[in-house]
C-alpha positions as CSV (number, residue, x, y, z in Angstrom):
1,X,52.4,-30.4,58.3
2,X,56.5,-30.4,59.0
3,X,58.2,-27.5,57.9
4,X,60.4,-28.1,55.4
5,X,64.1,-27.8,55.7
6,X,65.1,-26.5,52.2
7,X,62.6,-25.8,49.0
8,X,64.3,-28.1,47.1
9,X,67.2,-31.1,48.3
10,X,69.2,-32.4,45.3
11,X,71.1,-36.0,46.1
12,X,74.3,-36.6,44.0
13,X,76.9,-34.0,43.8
14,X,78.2,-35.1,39.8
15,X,77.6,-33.4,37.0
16,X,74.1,-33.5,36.9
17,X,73.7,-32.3,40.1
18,X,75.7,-29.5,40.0
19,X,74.0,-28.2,36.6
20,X,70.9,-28.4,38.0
21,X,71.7,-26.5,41.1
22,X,73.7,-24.0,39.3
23,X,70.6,-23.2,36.3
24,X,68.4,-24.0,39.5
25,X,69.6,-21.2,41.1
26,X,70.6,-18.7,38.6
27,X,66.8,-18.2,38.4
28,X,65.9,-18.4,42.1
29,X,68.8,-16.8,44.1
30,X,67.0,-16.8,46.7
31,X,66.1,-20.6,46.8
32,X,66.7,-22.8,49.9
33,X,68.7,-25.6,47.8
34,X,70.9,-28.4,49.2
35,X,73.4,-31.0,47.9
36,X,73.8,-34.4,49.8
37,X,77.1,-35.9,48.6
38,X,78.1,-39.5,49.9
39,X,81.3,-39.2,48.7
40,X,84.0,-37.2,50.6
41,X,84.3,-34.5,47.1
42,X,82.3,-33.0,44.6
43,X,82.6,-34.6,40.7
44,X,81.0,-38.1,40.3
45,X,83.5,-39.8,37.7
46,X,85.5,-36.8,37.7
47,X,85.9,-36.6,41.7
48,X,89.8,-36.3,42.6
49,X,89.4,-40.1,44.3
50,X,88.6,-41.5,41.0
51,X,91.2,-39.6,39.0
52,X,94.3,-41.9,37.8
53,X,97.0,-40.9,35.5
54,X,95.7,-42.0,32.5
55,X,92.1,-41.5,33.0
56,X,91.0,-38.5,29.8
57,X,88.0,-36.9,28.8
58,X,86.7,-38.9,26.0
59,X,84.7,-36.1,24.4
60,X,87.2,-33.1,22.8
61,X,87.9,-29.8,25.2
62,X,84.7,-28.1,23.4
63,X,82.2,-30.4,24.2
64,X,83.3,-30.8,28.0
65,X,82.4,-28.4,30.9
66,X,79.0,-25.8,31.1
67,X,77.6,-23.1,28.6
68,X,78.6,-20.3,31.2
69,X,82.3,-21.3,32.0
70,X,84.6,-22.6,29.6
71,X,86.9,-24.7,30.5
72,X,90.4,-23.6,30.2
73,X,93.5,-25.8,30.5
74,X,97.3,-25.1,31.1
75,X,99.3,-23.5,28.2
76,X,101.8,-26.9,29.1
77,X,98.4,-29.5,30.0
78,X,98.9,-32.4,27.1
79,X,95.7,-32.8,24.3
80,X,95.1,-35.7,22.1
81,X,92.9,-34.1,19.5
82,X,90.8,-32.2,22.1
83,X,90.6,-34.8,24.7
84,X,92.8,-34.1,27.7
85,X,93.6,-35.7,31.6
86,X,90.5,-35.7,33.4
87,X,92.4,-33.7,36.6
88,X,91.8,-30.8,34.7
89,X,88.0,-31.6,34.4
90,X,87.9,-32.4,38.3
91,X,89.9,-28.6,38.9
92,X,86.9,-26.8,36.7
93,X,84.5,-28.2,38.9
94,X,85.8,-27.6,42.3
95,X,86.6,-23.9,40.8
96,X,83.0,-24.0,39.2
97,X,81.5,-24.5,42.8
98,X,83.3,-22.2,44.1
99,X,82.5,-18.7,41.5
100,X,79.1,-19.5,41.4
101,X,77.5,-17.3,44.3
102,X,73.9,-17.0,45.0
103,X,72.7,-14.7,47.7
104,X,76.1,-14.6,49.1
105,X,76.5,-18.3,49.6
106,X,78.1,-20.4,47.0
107,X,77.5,-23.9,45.5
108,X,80.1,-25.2,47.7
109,X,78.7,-24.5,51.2
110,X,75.4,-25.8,50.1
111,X,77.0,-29.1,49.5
112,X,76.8,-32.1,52.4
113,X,79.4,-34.0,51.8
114,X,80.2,-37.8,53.3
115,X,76.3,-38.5,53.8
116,X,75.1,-41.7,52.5
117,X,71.2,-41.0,51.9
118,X,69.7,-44.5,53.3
119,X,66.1,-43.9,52.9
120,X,63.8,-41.1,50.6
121,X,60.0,-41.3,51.6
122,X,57.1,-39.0,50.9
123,X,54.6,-38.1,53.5
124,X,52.2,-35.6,54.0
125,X,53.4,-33.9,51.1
126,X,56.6,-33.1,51.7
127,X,60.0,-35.7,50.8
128,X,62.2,-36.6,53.7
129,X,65.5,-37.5,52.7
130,X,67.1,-39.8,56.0
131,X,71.1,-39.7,55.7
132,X,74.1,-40.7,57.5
133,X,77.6,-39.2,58.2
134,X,80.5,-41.8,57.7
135,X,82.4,-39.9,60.0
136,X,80.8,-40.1,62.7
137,X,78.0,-42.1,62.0
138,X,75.5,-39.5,62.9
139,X,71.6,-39.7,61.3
140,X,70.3,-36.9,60.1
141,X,66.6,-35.8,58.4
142,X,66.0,-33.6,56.0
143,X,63.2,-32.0,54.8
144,X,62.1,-30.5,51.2
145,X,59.0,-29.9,49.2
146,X,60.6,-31.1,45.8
147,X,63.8,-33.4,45.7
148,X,66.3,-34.4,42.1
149,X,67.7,-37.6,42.3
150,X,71.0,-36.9,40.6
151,X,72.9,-40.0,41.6
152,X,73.8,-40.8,38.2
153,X,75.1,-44.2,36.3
154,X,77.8,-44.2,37.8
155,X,77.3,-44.8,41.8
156,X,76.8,-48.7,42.4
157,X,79.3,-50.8,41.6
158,X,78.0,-54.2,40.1
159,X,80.4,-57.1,41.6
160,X,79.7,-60.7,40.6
161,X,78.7,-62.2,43.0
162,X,80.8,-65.4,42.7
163,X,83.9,-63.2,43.4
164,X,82.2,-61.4,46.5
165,X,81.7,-64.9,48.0
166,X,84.9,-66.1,47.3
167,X,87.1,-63.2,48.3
168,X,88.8,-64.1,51.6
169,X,90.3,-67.7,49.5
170,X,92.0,-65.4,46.8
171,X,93.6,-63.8,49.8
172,X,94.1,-60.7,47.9
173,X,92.2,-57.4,46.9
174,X,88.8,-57.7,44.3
175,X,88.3,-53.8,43.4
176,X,85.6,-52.0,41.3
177,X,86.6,-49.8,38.4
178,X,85.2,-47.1,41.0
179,X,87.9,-47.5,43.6
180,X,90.4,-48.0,40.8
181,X,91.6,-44.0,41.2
182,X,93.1,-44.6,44.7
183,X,94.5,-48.1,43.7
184,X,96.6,-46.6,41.2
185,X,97.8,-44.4,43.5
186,X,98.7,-46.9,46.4
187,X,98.6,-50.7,45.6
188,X,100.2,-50.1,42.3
189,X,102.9,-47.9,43.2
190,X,103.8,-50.7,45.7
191,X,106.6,-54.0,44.2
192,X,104.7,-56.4,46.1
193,X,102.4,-56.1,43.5
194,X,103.6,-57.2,40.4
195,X,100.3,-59.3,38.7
196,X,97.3,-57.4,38.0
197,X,94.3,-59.1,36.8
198,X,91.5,-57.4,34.4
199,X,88.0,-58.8,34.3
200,X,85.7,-57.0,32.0
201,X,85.8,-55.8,28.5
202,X,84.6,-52.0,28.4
203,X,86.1,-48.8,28.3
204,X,86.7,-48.7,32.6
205,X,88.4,-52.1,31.8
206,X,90.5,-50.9,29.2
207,X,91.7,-48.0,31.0
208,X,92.8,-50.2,33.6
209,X,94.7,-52.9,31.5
210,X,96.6,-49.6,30.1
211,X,97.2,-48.2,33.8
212,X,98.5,-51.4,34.9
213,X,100.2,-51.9,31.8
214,X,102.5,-48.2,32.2
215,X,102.9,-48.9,35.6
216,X,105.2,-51.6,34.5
217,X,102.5,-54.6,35.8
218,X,102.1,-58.1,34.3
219,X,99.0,-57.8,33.1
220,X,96.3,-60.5,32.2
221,X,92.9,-59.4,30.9
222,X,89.9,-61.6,31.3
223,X,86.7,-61.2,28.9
224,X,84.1,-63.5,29.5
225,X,83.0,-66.3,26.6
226,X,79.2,-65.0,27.5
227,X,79.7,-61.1,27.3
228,X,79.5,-58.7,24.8
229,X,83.3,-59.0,23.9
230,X,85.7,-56.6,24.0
231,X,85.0,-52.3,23.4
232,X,85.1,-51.0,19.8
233,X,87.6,-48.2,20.1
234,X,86.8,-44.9,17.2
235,X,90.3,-43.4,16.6
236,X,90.5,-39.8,17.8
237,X,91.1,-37.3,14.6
238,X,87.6,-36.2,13.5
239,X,88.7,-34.6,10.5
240,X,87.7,-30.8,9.0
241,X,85.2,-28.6,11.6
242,X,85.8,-31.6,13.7
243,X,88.5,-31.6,16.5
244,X,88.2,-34.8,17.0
245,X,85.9,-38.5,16.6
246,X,83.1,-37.8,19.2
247,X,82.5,-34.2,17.3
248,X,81.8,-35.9,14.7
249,X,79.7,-38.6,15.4
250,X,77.3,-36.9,17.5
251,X,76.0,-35.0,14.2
252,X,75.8,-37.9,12.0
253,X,74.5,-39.7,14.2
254,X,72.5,-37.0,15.5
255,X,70.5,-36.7,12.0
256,X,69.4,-39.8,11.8
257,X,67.4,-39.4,15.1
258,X,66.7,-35.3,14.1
259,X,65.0,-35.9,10.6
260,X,62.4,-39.1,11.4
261,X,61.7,-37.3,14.5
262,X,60.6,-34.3,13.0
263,X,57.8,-33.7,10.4
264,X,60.2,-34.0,7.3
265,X,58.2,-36.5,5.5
266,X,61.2,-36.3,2.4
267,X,64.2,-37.3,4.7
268,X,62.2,-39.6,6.7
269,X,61.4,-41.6,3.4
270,X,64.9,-41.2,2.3
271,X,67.2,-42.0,5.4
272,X,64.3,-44.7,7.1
273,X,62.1,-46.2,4.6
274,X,63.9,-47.0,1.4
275,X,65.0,-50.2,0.3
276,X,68.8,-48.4,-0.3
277,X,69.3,-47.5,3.5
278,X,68.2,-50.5,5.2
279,X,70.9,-53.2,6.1
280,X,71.4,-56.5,3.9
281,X,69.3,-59.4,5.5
282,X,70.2,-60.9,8.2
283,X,72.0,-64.3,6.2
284,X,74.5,-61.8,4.4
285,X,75.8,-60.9,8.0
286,X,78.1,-64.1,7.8
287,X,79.4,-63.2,4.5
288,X,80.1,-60.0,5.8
289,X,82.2,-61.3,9.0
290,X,85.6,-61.1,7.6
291,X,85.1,-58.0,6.5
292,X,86.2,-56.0,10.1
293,X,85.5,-52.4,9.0
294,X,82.0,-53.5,7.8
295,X,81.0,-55.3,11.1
296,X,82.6,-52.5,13.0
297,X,80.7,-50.1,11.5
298,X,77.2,-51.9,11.9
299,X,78.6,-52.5,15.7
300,X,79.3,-49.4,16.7
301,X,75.8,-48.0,14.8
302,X,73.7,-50.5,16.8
303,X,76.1,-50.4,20.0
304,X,76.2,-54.3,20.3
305,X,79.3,-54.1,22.1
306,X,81.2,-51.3,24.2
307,X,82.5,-48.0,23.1
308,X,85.5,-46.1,23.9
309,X,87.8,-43.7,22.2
310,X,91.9,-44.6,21.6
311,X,92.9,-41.5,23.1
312,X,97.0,-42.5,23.2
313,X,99.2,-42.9,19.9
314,X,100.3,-46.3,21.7
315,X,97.0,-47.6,23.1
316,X,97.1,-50.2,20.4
317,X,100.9,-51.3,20.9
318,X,101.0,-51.3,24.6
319,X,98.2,-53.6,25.0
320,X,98.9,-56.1,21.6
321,X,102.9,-56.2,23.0
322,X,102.2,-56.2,27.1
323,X,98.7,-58.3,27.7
324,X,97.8,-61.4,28.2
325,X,94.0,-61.9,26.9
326,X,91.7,-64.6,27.8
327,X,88.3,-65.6,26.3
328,X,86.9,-67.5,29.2
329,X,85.0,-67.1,32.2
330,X,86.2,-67.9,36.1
331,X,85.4,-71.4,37.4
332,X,87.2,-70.4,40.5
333,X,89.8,-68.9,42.7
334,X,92.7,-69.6,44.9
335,X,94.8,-67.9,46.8
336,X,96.5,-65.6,44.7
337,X,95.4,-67.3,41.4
338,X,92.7,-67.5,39.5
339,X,91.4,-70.9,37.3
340,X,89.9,-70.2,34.2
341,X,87.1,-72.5,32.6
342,X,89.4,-74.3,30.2
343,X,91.9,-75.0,33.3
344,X,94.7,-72.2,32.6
345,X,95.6,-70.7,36.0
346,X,96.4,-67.1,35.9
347,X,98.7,-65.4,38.8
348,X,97.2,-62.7,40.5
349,X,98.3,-59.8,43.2
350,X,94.9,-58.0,42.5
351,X,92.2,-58.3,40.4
352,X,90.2,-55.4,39.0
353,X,86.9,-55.5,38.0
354,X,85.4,-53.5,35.4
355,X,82.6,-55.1,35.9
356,X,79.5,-52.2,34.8
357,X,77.5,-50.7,37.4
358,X,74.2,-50.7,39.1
359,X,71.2,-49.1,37.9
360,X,68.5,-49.3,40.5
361,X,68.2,-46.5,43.9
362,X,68.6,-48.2,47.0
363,X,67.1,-45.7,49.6
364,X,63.7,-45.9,47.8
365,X,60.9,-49.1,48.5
366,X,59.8,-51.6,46.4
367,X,56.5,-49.8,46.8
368,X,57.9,-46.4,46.1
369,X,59.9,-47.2,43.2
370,X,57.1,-49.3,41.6
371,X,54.7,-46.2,42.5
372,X,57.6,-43.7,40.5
373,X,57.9,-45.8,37.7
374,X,61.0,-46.6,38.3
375,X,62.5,-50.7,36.7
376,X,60.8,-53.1,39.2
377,X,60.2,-56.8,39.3
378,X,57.3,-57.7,36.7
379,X,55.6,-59.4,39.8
380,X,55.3,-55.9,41.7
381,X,52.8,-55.0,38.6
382,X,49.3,-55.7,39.3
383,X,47.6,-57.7,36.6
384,X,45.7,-54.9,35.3
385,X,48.9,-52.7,35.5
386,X,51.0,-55.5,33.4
387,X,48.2,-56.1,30.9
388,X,48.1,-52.6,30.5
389,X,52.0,-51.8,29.7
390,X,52.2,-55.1,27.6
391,X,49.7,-53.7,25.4
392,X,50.9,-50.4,25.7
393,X,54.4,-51.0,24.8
394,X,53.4,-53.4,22.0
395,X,51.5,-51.0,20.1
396,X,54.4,-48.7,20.8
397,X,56.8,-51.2,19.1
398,X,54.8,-51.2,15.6
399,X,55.0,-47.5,15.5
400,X,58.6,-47.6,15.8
401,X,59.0,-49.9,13.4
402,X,56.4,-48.1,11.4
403,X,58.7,-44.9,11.6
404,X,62.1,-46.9,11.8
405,X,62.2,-49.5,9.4
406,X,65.7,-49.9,9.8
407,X,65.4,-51.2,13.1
408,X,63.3,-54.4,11.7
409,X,67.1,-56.1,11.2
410,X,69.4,-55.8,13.8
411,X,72.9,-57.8,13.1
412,X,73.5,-60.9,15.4
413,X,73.9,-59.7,18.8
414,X,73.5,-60.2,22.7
415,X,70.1,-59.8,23.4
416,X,69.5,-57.5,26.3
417,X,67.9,-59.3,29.6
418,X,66.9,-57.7,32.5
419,X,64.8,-58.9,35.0
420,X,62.6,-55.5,35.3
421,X,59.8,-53.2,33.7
422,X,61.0,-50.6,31.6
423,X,61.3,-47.1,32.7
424,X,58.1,-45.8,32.7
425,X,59.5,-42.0,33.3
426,X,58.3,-38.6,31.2
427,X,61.5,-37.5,28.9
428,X,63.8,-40.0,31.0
429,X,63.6,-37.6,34.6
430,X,59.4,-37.2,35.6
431,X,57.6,-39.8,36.9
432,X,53.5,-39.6,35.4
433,X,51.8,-38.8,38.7
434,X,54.3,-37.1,40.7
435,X,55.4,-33.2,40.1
436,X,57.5,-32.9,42.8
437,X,60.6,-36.0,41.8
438,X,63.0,-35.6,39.0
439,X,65.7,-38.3,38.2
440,X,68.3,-36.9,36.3
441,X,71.2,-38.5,34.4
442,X,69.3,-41.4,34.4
443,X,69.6,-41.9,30.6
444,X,72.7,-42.9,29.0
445,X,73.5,-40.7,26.2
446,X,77.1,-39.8,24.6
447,X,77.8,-36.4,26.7
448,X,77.0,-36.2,30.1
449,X,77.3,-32.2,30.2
450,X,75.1,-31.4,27.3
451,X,72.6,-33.6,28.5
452,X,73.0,-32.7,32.2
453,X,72.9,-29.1,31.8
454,X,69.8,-29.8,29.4
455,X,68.2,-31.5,31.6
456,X,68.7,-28.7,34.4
457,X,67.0,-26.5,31.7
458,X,63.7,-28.8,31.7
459,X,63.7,-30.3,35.3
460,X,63.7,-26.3,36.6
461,X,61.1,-25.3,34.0
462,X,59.3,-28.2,35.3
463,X,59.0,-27.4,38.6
464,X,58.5,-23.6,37.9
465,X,55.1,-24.7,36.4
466,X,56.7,-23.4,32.5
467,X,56.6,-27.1,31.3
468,X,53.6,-29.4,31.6
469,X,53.5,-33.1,31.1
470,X,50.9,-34.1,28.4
471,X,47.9,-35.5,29.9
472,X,48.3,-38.9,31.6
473,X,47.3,-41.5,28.2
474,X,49.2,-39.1,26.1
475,X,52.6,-38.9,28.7
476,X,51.8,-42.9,28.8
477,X,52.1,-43.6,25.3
478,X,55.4,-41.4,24.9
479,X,56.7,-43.0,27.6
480,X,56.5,-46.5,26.1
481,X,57.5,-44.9,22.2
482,X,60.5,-43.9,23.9
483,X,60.8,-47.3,25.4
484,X,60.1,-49.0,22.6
485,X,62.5,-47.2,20.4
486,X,65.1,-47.9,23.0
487,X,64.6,-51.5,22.5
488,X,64.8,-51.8,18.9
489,X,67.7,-49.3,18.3
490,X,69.6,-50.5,20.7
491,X,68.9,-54.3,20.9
492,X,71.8,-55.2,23.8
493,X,71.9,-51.9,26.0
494,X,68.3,-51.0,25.5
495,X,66.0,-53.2,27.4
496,X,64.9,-50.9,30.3
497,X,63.9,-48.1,27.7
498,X,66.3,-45.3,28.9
499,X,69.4,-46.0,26.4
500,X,69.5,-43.0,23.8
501,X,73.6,-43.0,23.0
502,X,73.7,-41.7,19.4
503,X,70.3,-39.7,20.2
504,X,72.1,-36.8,21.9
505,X,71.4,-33.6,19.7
506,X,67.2,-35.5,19.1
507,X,66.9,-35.7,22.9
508,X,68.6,-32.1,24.4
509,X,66.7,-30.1,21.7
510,X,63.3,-32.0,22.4
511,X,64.0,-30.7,26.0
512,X,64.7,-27.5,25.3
513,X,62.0,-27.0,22.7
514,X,59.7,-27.8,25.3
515,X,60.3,-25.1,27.6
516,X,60.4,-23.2,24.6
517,X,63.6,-22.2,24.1
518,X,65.6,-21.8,20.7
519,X,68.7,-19.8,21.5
520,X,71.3,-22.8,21.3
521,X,69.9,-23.2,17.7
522,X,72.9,-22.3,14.9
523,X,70.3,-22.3,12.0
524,X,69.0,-24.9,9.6
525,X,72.3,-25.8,7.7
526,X,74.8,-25.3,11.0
527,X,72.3,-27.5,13.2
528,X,72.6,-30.7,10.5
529,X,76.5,-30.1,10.4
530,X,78.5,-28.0,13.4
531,X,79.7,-29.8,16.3
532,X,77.5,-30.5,19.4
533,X,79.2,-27.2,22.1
534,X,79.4,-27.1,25.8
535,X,79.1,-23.3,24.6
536,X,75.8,-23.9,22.8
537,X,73.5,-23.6,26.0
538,X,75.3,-19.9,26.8
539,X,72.0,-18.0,26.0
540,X,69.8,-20.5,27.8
541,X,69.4,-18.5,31.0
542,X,68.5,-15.2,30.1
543,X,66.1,-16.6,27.1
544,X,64.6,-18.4,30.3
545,X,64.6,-15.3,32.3
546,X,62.8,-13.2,29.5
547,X,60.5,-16.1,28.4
548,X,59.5,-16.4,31.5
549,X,59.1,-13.2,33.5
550,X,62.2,-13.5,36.2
């Protein structure tokens, strides 16, 4: 058998990379751990090439950064209710990499930067992660006896593909939200460009519109007829305990998920199975339509639509007084134009795409991903396999209901369609047959640090031996609960069985619980009503250490 290079090799150098390595290591010093980065910095979202002026946290101060290092801010750096410029988020991290020293070598000179990891195969035991420098195009092998796939859901960048074949005729630049950081810094500092179009209607499309719009661009923003519509926006002030909007709804949100999880047979009657909490049926929706705070409030519950949070006092101003908005979809471009379906022709210097992103991991085979149970093509499933899961995720579905009954009447929305399986993963990250693979930051929840540093907690617990997956029926049937309850709580985001948004405080504690650790807890009245913490995990690694004999 090869020997290995490193004991563990982690791939993605975001946030959920850099918690794992960091708890990772904070219980073996002495580990042989490395960090292949394709990008040329550290950060994911928050990397310095994706920064732009108006890009902010949109979770308040508190609930951004790790347990073990607040993050601190400039006495002069501007707030809007506890959300502040995400430069300041991208500055704790490069300083985080830097103060955390293991063995004398520090998370930074562990980290590979500007290698693009092209293939990620098993053999004889060990993974071998193939990579390449885009410097100077050199190939590289490395070896490890585990390996985290930390690459995130924000990596790929989904282009339609219409555009991507029809580029050269518009004769200008089509960019992804993902190079939008170093547009704003060049194209749209220049005059020759003075029309920016926006397709897209999330939160990365937003931004954009209102970075175009303060750069003093003509700005036209394109949402297609056929997509989900345009983001709902929460205000920012969250009122009392709570600095801000995202405090606050993680709890209250939170407790619906906490108490039917949990053997509270009283609150799971009262907030999922009585008449008085369930929705009106589904032909009072249309009476309710006119009503917007009503229809808001079941959107943003069931997130049939984007989310975001107004983090400027003018976000609403700039873009009613300074945008042009469109409801159609492309039927094609020129040069410098672009035709909408109903014939308007829109003038265009650039057009920016904020377009979502890519889901899937590109350096693994059909066979491999299919054998991780990771989405694949419904074909790829052997007859037995896909009777199996039907039946599986079926039977899944009635117990959700069973224990949801909410979920039976979704309001009219965009029905989720994806060509793939579901996820078929333990807790989001573990795939049923294979110890040695996490995939972390896989699920989309509503604060990537909590639920990166949580998962850093499990995935290291994990492969310490100090967490055990049920046995294979029982992980099985989880797996598909958790799919199934993906589906039906969140009927337009939820098809591949890994979206959990309002599930945040249900899913980090079920983590932790399992590795059997309680000191983030704030007691039975503070966990139902205090704000989710970045503080809150401060205790996790000497309760580890003590649990577990290091």
């Amino acid at each position: 058998m090869p020997t290995p290079d490193f004991g563990v090799i982690v791939i993605g150098a975001g946030i959920s990379g850099l918690a794992f390595a960091r708890f990772y290591l904070d219980i073996h010093p002495e580990a042989q751990l490395a960090i292949i980065e394709e990008n040329s910095c550290i950060g994911g979202v928050w990397s310095s090439t994706r920064l732009y002026d108006e890009f902010w946290t949109q979770s308040g101060r508190r609930m951004v950064g790790f347990s073990d290092v607040p993050l601190t801010l400039p006495s002069d750096a501007p707030s809007y209710y506890g959300c502040v410029e995400a430069k300041y988020v991208n500055k704790y991290l490069e300083d985080y990499i830097d103060s955390h020293i293991y063995r004398g070598n520090s998370l930074r000179s562990r980290i590979y930067l500007r290698q693009r990891v092209e293939k990620v195969e098993k053999t004889s035991g060990l993974w071998t992660v193939s990579t390449r420098d885009s410097r100077n195009d050199r190939q590289r092998q490395l070896r490890s006896s585990k390996v985290v796939i930390a690459t995130g859901l924000t990596s790929r960048p989904n282009m339609p593909t219409f555009l991507l074949q029809h580029q050269k005729e518009f004769e200008s630049p089509i960019c992804h939200h993902k190079c939008f950081g170093e547009i704003s810094k060049s194209l749209l500092d220049t005059p020759d460009c003075k029309n920016v179009a926006v397709l897209g209607a999330g939160k990365s499309a937003t931004d954009m519109v209102y970075q175009s719009v303060k750069k003093g661009k003509d700005v036209s923003w394109i949402i297609r007829k056929d997509g989900e519509g345009p983001a709902l926006f929460f205000t920012a002030p969250g009122g009392g305990r709570y600095e801000n909007s995202t405090e606050k709804e993680s709890r209250p949100q939170a407790i619906k998920a906490v108490v039917t999880q949990r053997p509270i047979k009283i609150g799971k009657r009262l907030c999922q199975a009585s008449k008085i909490s369930r929705p009106p049926p589904r032909k009072l929706w249309a009476r309710f339509s006119n009503l917007g705070f009503i229809v808001d409030a079941l959107r943003s519950f069931w997130c049939t639509g984007p989310l975001g949070l107004a983090q400027h006092d003018d976000f609403w101003d700039t873009l009613a007084q300074n945008v042009h908005v469109y409801r159609n979809d492309i039927s094609s471009i020129k040069p410098h134009g672009i035709v909408l379906d109903d014939g308007s022709e829109i003038p265009a210097d650039i057009l920016l795409c904020g377009t979502g992103w890519k889901f899937d991991y590109p350096f693994f085979s059909k066979e491999q991903a299919h054998s991780l149970g990771l989405p694949h093509s419904p074909e790829e499933d052997s007859p037995e396999d896909a009777k199996f899961w039907k039946s599986l995720l079926e039977s899944a579905d009635r117990r959700v209901l069973a224990d949801f009954p909410i979920l039976k009447s979704p309001p009219p929305h965009k029905k989720s369609e994806v060509p793939t399986t579901t996820m078929r993963l333990y807790n989001c990250m573990a795939p049923l047959e294979d110890p040695s693979v996490v995939f972390l930051g896989r699920a989309h929840l509503s604060n990537s640090f909590r639920t990166a540093e949580a998962q850093a907690i499990w995935a290291t617990a994990y492969f310490d031996g100090n967490v055990k997956m049920p046995p294979l029926e029982q992980a099985q049937r989880e797996v598909a609960y958790m799919n199934a309850f993906s589906k039906r709580r969140y009927p337009s985001h939820g098809a591949t069985g890994d979206y959990l948004f309002f599930e945040l405080v249900w899913y980090t504690d079920k983590l932790l619980r399992e590795v059997g650790l309680k000191s983030h807890r704030k007691g039975w009245w503070a966990d139902w009503v205090e704000p989710c913490l970045a503080a809150d995990f401060r205790g996790a690694k000497e309760e580890y250490r003590e649990k577990w004999g290091f």
